[in-house]
MITIDO-411142 format. One record per residue: z negated, y, x negated of N, C-alpha, C in turn; residue in three letters. Coordinates in steps of 0.1 Angstrom, whole numbers, padded with zeros to 4 digits, always signed. Atoms other than C-alpha are relative to their C-alpha. Layout:
<sites>
ZYXZYXZYXAla ...
</sites>
This chain:
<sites>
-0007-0005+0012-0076-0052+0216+0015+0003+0004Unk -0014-0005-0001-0042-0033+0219+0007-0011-0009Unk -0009+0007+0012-0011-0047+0203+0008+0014-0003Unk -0008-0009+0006+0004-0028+0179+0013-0003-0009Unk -0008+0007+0006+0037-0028+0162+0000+0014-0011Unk -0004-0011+0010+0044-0010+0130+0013+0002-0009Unk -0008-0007+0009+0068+0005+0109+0005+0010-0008Unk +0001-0012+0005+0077+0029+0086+0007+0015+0004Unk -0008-0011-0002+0082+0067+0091+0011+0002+0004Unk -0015-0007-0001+0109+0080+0105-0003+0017-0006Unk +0000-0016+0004+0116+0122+0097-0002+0003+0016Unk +0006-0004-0014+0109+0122+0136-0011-0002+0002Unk +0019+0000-0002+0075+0110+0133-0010+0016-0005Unk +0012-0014+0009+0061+0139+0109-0005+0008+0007Unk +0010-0010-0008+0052+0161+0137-0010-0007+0010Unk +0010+0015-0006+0036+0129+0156-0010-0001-0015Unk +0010+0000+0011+0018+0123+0122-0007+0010-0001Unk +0014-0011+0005+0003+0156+0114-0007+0002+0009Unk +0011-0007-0013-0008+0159+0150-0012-0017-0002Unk +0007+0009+0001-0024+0122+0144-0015+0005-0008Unk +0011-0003+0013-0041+0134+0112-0007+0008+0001Unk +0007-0014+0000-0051+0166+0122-0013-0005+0012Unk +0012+0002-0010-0070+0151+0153-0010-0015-0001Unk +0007+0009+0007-0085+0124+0132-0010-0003-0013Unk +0010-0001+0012-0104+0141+0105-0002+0019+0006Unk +0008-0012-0008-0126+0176+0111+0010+0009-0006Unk -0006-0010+0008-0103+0195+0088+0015-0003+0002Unk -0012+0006+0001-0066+0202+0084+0004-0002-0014Unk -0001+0003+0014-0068+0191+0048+0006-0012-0004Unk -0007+0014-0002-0058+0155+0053+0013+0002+0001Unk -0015+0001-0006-0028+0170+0073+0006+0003-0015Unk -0008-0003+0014-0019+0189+0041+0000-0006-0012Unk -0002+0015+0010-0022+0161+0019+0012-0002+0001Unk -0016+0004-0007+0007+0148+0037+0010+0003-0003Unk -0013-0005-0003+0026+0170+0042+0000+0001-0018Unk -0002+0000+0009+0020+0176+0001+0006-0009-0005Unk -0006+0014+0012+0027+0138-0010+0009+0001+0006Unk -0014+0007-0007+0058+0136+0014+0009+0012-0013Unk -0011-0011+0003+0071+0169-0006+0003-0002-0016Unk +0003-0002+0017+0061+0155-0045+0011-0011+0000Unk -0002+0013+0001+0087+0126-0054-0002-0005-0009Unk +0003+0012+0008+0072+0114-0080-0015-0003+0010Unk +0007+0005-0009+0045+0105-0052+0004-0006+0011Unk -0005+0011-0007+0060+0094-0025+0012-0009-0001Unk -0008+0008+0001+0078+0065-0021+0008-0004+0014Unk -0009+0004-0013+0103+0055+0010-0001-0016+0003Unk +0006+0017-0006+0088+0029+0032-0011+0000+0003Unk +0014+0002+0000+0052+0029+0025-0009+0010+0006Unk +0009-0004-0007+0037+0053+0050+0008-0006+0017Unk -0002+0007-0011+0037+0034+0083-0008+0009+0010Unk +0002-0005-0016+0035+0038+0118-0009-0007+0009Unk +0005+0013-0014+0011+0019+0144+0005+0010+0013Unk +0000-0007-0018+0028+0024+0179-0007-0012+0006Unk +0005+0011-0013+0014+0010+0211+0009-0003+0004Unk -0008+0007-0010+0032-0009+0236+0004+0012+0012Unk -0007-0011-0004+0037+0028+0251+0013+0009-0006Unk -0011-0004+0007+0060+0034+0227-0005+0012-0012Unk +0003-0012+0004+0038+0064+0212-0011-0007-0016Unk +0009+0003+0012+0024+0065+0174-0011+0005+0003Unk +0008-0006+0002-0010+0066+0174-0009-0006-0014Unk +0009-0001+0016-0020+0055+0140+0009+0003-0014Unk -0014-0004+0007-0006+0058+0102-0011+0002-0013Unk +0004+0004+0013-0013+0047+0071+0006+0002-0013Unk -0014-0002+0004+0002+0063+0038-0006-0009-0014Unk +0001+0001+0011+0005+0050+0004+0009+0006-0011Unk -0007-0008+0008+0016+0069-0026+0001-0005-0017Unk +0002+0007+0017+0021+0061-0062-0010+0011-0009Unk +0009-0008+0011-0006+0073-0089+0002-0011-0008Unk -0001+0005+0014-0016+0058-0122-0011-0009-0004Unk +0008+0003+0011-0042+0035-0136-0001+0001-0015Unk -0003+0005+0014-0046+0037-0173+0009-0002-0007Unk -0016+0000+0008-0012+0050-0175+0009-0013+0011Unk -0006+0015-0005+0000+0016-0154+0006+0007+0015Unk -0008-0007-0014+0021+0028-0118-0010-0011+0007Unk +0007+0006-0013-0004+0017-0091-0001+0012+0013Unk +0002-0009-0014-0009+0032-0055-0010+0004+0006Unk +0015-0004-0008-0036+0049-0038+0006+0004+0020Unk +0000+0004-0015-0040+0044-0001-0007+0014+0006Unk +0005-0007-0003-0048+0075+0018+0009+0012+0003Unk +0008+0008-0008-0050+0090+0039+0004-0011+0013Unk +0002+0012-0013-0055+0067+0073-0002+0006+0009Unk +0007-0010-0012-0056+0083+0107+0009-0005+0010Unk -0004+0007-0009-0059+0070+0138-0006+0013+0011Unk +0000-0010-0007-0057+0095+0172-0020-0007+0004Unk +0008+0005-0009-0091+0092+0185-0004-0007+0008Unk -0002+0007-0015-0083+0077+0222+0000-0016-0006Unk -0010+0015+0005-0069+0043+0196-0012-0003-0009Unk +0004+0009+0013-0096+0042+0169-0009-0012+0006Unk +0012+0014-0002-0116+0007+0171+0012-0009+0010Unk -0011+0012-0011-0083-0009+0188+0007-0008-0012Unk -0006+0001+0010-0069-0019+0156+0014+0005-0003Unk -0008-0013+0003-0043+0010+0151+0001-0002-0014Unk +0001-0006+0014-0056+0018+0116+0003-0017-0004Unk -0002+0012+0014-0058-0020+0101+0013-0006+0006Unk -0012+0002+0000-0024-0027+0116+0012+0009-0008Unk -0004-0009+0005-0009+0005+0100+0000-0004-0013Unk +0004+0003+0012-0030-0005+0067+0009-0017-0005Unk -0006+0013+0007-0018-0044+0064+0016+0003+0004Unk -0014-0003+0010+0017-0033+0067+0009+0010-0007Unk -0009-0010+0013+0019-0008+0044-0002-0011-0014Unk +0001+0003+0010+0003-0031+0020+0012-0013-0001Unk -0014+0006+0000+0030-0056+0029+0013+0001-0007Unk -0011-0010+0009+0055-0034+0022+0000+0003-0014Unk +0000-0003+0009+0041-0027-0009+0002-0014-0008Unk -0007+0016+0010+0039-0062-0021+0016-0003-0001Unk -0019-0001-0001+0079-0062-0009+0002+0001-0008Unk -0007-0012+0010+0083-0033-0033-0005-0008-0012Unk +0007+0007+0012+0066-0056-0061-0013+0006-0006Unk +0011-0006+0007+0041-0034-0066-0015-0008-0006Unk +0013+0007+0004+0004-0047-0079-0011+0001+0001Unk +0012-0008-0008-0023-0024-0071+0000+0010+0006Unk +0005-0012-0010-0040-0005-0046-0008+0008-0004Unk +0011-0010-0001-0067+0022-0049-0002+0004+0007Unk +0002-0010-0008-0088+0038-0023-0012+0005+0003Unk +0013-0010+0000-0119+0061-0018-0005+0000+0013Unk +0001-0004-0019-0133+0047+0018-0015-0005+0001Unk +0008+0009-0004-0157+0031+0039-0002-0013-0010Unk +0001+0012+0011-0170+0000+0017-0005-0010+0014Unk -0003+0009-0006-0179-0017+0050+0017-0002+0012Unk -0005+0000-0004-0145-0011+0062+0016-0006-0008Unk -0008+0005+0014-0116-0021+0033-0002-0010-0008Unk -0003+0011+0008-0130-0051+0021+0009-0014+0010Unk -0011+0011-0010-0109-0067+0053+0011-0006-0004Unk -0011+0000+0002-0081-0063+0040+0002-0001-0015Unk -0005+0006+0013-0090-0079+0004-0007+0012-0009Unk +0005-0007+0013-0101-0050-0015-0021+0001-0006Unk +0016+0009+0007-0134-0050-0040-0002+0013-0005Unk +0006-0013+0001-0152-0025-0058+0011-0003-0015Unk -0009+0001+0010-0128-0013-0086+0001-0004-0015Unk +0005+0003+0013-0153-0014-0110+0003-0013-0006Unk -0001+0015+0007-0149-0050-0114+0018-0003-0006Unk -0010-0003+0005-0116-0042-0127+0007+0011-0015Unk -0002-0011+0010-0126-0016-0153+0011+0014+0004Unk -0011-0010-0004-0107+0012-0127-0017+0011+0006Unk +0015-0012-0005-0133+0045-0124+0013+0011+0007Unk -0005-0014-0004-0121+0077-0106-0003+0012-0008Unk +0001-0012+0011-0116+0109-0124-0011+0013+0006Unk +0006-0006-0007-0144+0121-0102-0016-0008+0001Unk +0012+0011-0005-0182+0108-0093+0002-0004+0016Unk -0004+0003-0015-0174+0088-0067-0015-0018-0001Unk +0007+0010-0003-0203+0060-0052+0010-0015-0006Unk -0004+0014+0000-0192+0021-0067+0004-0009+0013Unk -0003+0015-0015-0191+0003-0033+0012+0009+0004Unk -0008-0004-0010-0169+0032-0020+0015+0004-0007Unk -0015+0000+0013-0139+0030-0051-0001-0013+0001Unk -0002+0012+0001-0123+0002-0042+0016-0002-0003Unk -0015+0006+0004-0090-0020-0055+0004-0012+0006Unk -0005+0011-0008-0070-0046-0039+0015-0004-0014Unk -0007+0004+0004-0048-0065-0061+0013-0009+0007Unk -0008+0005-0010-0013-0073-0044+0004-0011-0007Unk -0005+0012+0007-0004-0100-0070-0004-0004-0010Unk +0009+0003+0010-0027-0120-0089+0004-0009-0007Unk -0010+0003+0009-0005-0133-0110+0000+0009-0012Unk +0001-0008+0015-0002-0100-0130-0011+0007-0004Unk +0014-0009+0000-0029-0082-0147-0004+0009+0007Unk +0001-0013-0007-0047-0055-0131-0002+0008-0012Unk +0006-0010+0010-0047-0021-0154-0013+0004+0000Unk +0014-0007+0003-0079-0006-0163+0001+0009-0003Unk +0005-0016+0002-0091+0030-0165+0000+0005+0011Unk +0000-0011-0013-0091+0063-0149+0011+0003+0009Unk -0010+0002-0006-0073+0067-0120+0005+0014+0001Unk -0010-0015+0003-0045+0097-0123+0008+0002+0013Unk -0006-0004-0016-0038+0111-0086+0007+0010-0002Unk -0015-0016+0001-0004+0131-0074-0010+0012-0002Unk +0010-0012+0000-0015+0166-0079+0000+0009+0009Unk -0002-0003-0011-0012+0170-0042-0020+0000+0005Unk +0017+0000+0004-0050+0157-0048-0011+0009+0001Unk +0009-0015+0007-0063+0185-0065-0015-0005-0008Unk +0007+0008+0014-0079+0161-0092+0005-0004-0010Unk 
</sites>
């Protein structure tokens, strides 16, 4: 297992990111996600898309989080996650992921949302959303809508979840 160190964004990564993203999913639709939430600001937030470098110095993972809405309530949706090829299964991606959500707890935030693997996101704490009364404004599988609660202390909101309209939902 590599060691990774992470941190957030710089405006010098973004061309390291979209070449991440781009050679980590079949399409460049992911890339333009991106580049859309980086450009909405009532979606992104400053901080919360991280970096996994290696011990070469070079990003090769990157995890973003954006603000959307439950039920009206400001919660985040996780997405997307992309790790170069050569890195995925080194732990890139869930070093990327646990400190963005870090960061987000920093920021006080409360919930997560995200639309993934259901054997891969319950690592890192999240559940199926339903058990929170959170649906997507879409038919999306139960095991694979999932929420992570950063502080259980405060309630989680309930309802439909209201994505940037970087989305296209």
């Amino acid at each position: 297992m590599a060691t990774w160190t992470t941190r957030p964004e710089t405006a010098e990564d973004i061309p390291v990111l979209r070449d991440i993203v781009l050679a980590a999913f079949p399409t460049a639709e992911e890339a333009g996600l991106v580049d859309a939430l980086r450009a909405d600001p009532g979606a992104w937030i400053e901080g919360l898309s991280m970096v996994a470098v290696g011990d070469d110095g070079v990003p090769a993972g990157h995890a973003l989080l954006t603000r959307c809405h439950v039920g009206g309530a400001p919660a985040l949706a996780l997405a997307p996650c992309a790790v170069l090829p050569s890195a995925q299964r080194t732990g890139a991606g869930s070093a990327a992921i646990r400190a963005a959500l870090d960061a987000a707890r920093g920021l006080g935030e409360n919930l997560v949302v995200v639309l993934g693997h259901p054997d891969y996101y319950p690592r890192f704490g999240f559940v199926p959303a339903s058990r929170f009364g959170i649906r997507a404004p879409f038919e999306a599988p139960d095991e694979a809508l999932m929420a992570l609660s950063l502080d259980p202390s405060r309630p989680v909101p309930s309802g439909t979840i209201a994505y940037p309209a970087a989305f296209g939902v």
